[in-house]
C-alpha positions as semicolon CSV with decimal commas, in nm:
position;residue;x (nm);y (nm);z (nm)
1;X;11,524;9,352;7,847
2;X;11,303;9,530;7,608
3;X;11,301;9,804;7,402
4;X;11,029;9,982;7,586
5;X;10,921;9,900;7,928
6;X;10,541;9,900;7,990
7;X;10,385;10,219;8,073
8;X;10,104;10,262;8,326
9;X;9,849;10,539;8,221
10;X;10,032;10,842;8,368
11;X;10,395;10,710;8,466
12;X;10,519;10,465;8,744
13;X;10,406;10,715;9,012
14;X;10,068;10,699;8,952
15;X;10,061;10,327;8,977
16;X;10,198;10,342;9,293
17;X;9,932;10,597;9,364
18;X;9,631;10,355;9,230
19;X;9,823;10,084;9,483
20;X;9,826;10,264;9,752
21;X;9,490;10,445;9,730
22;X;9,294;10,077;9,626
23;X;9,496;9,866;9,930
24;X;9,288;9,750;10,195
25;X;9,487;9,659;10,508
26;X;9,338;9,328;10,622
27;X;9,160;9,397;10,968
28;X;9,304;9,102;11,157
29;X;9,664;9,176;11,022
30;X;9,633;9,536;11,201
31;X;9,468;9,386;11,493
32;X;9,827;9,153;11,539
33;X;10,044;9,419;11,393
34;X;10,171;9,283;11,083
35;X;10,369;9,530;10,902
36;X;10,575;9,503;10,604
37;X;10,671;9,499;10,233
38;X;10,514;9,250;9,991
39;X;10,667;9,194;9,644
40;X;10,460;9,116;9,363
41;X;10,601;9,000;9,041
42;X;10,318;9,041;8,732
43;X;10,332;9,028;8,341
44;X;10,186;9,263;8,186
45;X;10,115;9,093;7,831
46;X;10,092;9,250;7,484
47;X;9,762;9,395;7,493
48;X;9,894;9,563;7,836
49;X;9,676;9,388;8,069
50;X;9,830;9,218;8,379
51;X;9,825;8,839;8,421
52;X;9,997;8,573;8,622
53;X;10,127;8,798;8,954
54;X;10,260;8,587;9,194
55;X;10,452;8,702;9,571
56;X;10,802;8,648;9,547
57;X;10,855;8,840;9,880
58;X;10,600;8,716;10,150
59;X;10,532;8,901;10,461
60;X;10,216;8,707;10,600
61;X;9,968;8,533;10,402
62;X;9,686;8,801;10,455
63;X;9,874;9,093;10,316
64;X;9,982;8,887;10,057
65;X;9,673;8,816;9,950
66;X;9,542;9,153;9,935
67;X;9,864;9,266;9,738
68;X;9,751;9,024;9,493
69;X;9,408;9,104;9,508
70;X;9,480;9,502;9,428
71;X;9,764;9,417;9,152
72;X;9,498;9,251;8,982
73;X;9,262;9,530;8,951
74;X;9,535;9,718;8,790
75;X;9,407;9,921;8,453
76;X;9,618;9,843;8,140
77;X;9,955;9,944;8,075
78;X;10,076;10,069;7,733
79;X;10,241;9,733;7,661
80;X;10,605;9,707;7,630
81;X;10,760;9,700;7,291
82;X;11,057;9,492;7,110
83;X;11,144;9,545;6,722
84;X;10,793;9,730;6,704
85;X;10,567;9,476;6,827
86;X;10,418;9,458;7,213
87;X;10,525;9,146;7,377
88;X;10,499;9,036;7,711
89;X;10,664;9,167;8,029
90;X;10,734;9,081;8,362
91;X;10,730;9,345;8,605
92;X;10,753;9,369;8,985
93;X;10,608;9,610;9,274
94;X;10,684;9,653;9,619
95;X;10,358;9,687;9,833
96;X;10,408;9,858;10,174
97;X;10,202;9,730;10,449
98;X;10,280;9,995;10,742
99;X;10,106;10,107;11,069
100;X;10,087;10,440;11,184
């Protein structure tokens, strides 16, 4: 736990925006159906940029992949702070993968 959490430029709904908008839903997962939620754990170090995500939460290795691929495009955060200094923090996202 840190003082201050990591902001992305705008607040948490806008990063969820930029996810959403920037997702590509892998052709041959749509052609089989594959829905689902992919969760993508991340540190986002002390100059705010994000390093090291990872899928804790698989749904099929496609989607992953492209969860992965768009957290890592991610513009930087204001880091997160402890005793006045930015250090490192983890962070995790949910990416939904859903069919309509």
């Amino acid at each position: 736990v840190v003082e201050e959490m990591p902001m992305f430029p705008g607040c948490e709904s806008e990063m969820l925006n930029y996810l959403g908008k920037n997702t590509n839903y892998p052709q041959n997962a749509k052609e089989k159906t594959i829905q689902g939620k992919v969760i993508i754990r991340f540190c986002v170090n002390a100059s705010g940029g994000v390093e090291r995500a990872t899928v804790l939460k698989g749904v099929d290795p496609e989607l992953d992949m492209e969860a992965l691929r768009v957290v890592n495009t991610l513009p930087k955060f204001r880091p997160g702070r402890q005793g006045g200094k930015e250090v490192p923090v983890w962070y995790m996202v949910p990416i939904n993968f859903t069919l309509k």
